[in-house]
C-alpha positions in Angstrom: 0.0 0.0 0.0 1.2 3.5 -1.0 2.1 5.6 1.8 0.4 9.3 1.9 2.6 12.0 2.1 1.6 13.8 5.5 3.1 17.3 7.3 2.0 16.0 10.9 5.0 14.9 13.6 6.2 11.7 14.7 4.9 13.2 18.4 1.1 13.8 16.6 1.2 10.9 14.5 1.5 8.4 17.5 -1.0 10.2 19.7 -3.5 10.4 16.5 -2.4 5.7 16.5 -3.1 6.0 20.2 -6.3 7.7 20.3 -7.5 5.6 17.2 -7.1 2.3 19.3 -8.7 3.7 22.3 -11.6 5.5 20.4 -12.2 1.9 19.1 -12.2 -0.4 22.0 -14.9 1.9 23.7 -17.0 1.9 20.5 -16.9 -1.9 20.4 -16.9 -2.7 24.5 -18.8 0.4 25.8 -20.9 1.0 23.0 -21.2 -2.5 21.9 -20.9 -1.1 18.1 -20.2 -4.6 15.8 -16.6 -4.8 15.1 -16.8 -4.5 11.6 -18.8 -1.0 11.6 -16.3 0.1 14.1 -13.2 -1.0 12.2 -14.9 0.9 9.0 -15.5 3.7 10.7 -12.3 4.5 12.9 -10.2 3.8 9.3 -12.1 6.7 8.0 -11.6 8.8 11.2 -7.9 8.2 11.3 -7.4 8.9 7.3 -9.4 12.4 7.8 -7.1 13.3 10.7 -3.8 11.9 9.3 -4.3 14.2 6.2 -4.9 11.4 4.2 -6.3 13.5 0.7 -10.0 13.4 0.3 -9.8 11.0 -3.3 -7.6 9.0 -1.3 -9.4 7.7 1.6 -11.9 5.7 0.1 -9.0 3.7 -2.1 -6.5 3.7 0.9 -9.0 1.9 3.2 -10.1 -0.5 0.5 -6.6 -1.8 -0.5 -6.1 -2.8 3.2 -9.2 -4.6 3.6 -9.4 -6.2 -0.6 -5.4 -7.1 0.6 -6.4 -8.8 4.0 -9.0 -10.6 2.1 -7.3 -11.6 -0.6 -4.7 -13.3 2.1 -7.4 -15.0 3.8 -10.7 -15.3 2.2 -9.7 -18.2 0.6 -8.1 -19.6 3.4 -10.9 -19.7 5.8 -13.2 -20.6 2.9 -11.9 -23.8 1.9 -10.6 -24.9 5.6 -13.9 -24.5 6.7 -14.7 -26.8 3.7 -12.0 -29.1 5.3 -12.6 -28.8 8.5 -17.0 -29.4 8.2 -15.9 -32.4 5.4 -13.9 -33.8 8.6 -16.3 -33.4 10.8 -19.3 -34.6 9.4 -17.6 -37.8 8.1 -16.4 -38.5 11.9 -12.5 -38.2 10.8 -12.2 -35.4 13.1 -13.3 -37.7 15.9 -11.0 -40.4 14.7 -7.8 -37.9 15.1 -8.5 -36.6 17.8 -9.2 -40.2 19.3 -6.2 -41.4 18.1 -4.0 -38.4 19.3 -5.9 -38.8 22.7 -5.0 -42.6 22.9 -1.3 -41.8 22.2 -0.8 -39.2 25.0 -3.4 -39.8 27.6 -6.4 -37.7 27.7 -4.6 -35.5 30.8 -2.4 -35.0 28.2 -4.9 -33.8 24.9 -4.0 -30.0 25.2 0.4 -31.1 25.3 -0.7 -33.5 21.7 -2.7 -30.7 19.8 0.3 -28.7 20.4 2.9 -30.8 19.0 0.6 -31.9 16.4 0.4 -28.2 15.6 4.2 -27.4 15.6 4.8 -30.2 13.4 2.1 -29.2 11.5 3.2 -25.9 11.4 6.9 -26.2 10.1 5.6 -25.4 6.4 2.4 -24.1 6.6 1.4 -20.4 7.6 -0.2 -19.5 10.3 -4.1 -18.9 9.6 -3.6 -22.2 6.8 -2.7 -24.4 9.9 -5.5 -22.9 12.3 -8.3 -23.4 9.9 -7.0 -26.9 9.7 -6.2 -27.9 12.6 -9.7 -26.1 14.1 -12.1 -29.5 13.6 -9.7 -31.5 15.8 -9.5 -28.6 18.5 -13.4 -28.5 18.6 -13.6 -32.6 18.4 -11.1 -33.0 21.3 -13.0 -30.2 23.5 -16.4 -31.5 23.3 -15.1 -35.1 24.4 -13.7 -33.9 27.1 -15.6 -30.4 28.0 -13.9 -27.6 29.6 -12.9 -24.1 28.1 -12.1 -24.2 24.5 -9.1 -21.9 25.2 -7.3 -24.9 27.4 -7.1 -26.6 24.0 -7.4 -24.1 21.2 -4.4 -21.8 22.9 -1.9 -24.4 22.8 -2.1 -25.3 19.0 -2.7 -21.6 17.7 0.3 -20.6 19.8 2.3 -23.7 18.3 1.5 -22.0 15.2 2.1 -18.6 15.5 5.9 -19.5 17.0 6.5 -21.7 13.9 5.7 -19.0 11.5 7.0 -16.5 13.4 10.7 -18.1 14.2 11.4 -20.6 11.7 12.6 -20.9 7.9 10.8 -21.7 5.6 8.6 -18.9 6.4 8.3 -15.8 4.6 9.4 -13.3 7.9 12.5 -14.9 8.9 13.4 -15.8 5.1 13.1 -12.4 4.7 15.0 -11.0 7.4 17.4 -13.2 7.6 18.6 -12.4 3.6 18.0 -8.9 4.7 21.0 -9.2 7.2 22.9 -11.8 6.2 22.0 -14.6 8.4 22.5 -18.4 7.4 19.4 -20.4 6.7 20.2 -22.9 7.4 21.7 -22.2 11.2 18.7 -20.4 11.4 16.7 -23.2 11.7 18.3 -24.7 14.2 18.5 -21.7 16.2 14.7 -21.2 15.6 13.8 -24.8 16.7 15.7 -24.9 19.8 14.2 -21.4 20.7 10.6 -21.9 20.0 10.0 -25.7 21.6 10.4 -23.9 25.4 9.0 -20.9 23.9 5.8 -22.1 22.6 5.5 -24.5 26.4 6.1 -21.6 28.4 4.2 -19.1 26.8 1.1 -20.8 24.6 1.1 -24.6 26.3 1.5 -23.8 30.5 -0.6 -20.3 29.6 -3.5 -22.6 27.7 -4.0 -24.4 30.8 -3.8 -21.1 33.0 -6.0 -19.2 30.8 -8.7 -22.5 30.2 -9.3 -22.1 33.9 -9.6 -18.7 34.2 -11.6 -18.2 31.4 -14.8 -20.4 30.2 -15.4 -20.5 26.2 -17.7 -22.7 25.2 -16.8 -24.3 21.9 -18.5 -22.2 19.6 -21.9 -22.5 17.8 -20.8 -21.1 14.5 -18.2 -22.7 11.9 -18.2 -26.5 13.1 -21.5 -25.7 15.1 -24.5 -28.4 14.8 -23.8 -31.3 12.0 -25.6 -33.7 10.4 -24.2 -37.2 11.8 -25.5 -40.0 9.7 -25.1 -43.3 12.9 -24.9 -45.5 9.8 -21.6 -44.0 8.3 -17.9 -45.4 8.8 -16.1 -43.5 9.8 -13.1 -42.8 7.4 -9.7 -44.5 9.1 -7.0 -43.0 10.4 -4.6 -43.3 8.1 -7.0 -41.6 5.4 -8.2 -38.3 7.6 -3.8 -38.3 8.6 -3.7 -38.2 4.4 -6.3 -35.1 3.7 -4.1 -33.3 7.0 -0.9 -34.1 5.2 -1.5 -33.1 2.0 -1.6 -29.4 2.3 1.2 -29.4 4.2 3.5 -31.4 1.9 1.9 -29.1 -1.1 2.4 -26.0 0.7 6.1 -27.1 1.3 6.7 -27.4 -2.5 6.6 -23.4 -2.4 8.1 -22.5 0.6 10.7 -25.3 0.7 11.4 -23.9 -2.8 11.8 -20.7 -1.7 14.6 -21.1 0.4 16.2 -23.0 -1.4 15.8 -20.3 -4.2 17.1 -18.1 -1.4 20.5 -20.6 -1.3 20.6 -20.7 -4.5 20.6 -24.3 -4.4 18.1 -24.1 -7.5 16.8 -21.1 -10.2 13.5 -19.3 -9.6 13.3 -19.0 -13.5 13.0 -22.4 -13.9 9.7 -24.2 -14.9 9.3 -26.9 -13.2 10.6 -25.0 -9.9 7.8 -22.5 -10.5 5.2 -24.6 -11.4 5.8 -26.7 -7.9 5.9 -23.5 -6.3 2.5 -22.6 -8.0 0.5 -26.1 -6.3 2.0 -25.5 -3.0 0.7 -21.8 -3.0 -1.2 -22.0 0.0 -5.0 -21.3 -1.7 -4.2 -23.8 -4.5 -2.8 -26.3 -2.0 -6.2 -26.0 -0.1 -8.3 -26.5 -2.9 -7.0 -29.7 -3.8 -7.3 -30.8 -0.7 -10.7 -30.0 -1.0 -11.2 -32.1 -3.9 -9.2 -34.8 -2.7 -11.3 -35.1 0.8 -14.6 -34.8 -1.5 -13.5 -38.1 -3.6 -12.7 -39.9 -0.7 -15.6 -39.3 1.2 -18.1 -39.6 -2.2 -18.3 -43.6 -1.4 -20.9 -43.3 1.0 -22.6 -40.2 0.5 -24.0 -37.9 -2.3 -22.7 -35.5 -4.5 -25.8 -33.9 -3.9 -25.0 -34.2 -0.1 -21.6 -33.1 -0.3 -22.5 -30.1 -2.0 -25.1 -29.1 0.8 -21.8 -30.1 3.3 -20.0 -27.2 1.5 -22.3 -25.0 1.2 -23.0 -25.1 4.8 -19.6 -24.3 5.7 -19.1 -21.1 4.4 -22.4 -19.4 6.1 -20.9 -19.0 9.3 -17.8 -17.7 8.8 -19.1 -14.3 6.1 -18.7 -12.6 9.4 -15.2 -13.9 10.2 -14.0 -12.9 7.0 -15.4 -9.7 6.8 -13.9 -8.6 10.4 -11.0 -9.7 10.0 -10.6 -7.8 6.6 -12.0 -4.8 8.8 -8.9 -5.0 11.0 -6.8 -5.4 8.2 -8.4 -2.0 6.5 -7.5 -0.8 9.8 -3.6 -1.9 9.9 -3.5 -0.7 6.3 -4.9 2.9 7.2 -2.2 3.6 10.2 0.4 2.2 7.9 -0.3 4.0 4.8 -0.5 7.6 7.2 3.0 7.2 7.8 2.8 6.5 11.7 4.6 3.1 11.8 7.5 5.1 10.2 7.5 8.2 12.2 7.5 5.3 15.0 10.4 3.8 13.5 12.9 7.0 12.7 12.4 8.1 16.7 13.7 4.5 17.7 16.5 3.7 14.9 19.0 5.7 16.4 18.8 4.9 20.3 22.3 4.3 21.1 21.1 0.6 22.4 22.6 -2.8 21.4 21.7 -4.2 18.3 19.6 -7.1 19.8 17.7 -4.7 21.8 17.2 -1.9 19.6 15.9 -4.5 17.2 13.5 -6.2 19.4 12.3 -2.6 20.9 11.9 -0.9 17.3 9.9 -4.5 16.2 7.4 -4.5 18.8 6.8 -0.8 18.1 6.2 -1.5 14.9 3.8 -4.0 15.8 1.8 -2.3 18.0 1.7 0.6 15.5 0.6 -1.1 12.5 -0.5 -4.2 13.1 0.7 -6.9 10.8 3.8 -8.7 12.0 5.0 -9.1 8.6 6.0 -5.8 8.0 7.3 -4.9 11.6 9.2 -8.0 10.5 11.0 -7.1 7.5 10.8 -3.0 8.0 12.9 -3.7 11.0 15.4 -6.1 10.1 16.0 -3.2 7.0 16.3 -0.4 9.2 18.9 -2.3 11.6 21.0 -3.8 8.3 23.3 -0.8 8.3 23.8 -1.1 12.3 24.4 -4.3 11.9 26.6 -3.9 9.5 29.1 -1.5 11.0 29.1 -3.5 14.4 32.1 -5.8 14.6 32.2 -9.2 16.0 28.7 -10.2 15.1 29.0 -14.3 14.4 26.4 -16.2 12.5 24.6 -17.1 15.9 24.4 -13.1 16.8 23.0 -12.6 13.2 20.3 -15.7 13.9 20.0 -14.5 17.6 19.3 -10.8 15.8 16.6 -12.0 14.0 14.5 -14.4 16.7 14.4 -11.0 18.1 13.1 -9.1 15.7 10.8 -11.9 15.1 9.9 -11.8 18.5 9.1 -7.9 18.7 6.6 -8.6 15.9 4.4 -11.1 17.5 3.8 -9.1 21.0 0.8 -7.5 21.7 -1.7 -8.4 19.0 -4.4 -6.3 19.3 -7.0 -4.3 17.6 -5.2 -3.5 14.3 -3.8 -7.0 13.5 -5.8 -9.2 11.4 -4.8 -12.0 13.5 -6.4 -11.0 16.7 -10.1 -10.8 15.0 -9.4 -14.1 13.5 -9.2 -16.0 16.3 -11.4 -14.1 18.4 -14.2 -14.7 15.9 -13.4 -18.3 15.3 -13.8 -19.1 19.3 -16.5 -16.8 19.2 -14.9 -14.6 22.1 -15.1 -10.8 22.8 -12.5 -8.6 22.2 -12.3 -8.0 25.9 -11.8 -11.6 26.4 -9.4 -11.7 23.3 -7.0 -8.9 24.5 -6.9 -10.6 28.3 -6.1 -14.8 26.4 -4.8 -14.3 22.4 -3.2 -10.9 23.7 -1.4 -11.9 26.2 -0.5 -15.1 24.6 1.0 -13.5 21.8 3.5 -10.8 24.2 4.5 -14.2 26.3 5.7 -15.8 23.2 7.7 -12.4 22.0 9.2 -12.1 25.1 10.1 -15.1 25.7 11.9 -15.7 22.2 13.9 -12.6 22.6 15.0 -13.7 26.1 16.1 -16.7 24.8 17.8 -14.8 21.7 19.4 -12.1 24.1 21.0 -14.8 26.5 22.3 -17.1 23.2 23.7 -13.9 22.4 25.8 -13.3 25.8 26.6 -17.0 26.1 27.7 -17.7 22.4 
């Protein structure tokens, strides 16, 4: 999104970011004003008082939410597709069964998780949620409790994977961006975000299922048609329709980095036709088709079609929120505020770690999408970092876990994110800032700690 020229201060700008926020939790928790008219409304607000040019605004606010759409639309579309296919055939049950049986049902929150980091190696964060979602809900409702004690430990397996690790787009990103190895990288990122993700998404899951009571919610994978007479589909086959997308969506990113290396060319055909399958929408899509042909023996076309169809209802509102938030990120970003943000931090005098954690989680908080705290941060600290002697490979990896962990604190109100789960657990936004919130600042913490003390020790 093009950025508006504007005369105000940084000082003015990150009042007008502050005031925005504020202005629109009290029109959502006071007022009780739907999120999505809020979201509209505030955009406008802060492009009038930004400066943002009259023939501007209304483009402005529709590239943030037609680009936040156009990122995950199609995502929650055809998961849900997956997820009510999985559900209504009883493989969802049969997962979660199995999973259960493996670890002990004291135990079902710890095996969603690692299901979900090794799930979420190669695919991106909302891709693995939507997923992942029907098991969540099957292993809840068989064995009661908040939803949060189970749903918390899988999306935060998530959300560390794609945050931390290669192949992912951030870390690929910044790690080119500042000359980090890959492949160290990795490793680095793995050994960092296994304690991570247990101290900060699996031991605050359980904390925060206790504290807090969400029921498993009505809407998405709400009331389905069970047919007693149906087998259910074995486990090997519902392991299958998981594993696809994530050995598709591989075939991009896997291809990526090793594009990146330059272990292979991006110009060639075959390279970019793989690439092509395992984009994440295409990947989801013939999963879709695939989970439709295995579970046309004993049921309908007819049927099937009603199965889809019935998925998508529930989640217009979802969508439409969370491209509301993302009109909303896309607004403060395009006034120039994450900027102004970032040239009062860039030249703090503090160490490079620091400064590059501190100037990502302001980015974050002022704009919203992780992505671009990400990557806007690791390119303002690439000259720092490349006039400070003595950096090693691990300081450059270290370097970057804490960038990566500056851009995942304190989701709130103008992230995408945070309305996406909030509306797929059906939770208010008060509720959301006190569980996902919180959540997501444990794990940023957390995986800069780790990154600062590598740092000292190494």
């Amino acid at each position: 999104m093009t950025e508006i020229t504007t005369h105000l201060g940084a000082g003015t700008l990150l009042g007008i970011a502050a005031c925005s926020v504020v202005l629109l939790l009290i029109l959502i928790m006071r007022f009780k004003v739907h999120a999505f008219l809020a979201l509209t409304l505030v955009s406008i607000v802060v492009a009038l008082v930004t400066g943002v040019p009259f023939d501007k605004i209304v483009p402005t606010i529709l590239g943030g939410f037609g680009s936040t759409l156009a990122g995950v639309a199609l995502l929650v579309g055809l998961g849900a597709m997956i997820g009510r296919l999985l559900e209504i055939s009883g493989g969802a049950k049969v997962l979660a069964d199995t999973l259960v049986g493996k670890f002990g049902s004291h135990r079902a929150p710890l095996a969603l998780g690692v299901a979900s980091l090794m799930f979420g190696f190669p695919i991106f964060f909302d891709a693995g949620l939507v997923v992942m979602l029907p098991i969540i809900f099957s292993v809840a409702k068989q064995f009661g409790g908040s939803t949060l004690k189970y749903a918390l430990p899988a999306a935060g397996a998530f959300a560390v994977m794609h945050a931390l690790l290669p192949p992912h787009p951030g870390p690929v990103a910044a790690s080119e961006l500042l000359g980090a190895n890959i492949g160290l990288l990795v490793i680095v990122g793995l050994v960092i975000a296994i304690p991570t993700w247990y101290l900060g998404a699996y031991l605050f899951g359980q904390y925060a299922g206790k504290k807090f009571h969400v029921p498993l919610p009505s809407t998405f994978l709400g009331s389905v048609e069970v047919d007693t007479n149906n087998k259910p589909p074995a486990f090997s086959t519902v392991l299958a329709i998981l594993l696809l997308p994530l050995v598709l969506i591989f075939l991009d990113t896997g291809l990526n980095t090793a594009t990146v290396i330059g272990w292979v060319s991006a110009d060639n055909i075959v390279v970019q036709f793989l690439r092509m399958l395992g984009k994440t929408p295409v990947a989801l899509l013939i999963t879709v088709f695939f989970a439709l042909s295995v579970f046309s023996g004993n049921r309908s076309r007819q049927h099937l079609e009603k199965v889809c169809d019935g998925a998508l209802g529930p989640i217009c509102g979802i969508i439409l929120v969370t491209g509301a938030g993302g009109m909303f990120g896309g607004v403060l970003r395009a006034s120039g505020i994450g900027n102004a943000l970032a040239g009062v931090l860039s030249d703090t005098g503090m160490p490079v770690i620091v400064a590059a954690f501190v100037i990502s989680t302001a980015l974050r908080v002022a704009q919203g999408s992780a992505t671009v705290a990400l990557t806007t941060t690791a390119a303002l600290i690439s000259p720092m970092v490349a006039v400070t002697p003595g950096l090693s490979q691990f300081d450059l990896c270290f370097i970057v876990v804490a960038i990566a962990g500056g851009a995942t604190v304190l989701s709130h109100v103008n992230d995408s994110g945070f309305w996406l789960v909030g509306r797929f657990l059906e939770m208010d936004e008060k509720t959301t800032l006190k569980t996902w919130t919180v959540m997501e600042t444990l794990l940023g913490t957390i995986a800069f700690l780790f990154a600062l003390v590598g740092s000292i020790i190494l």
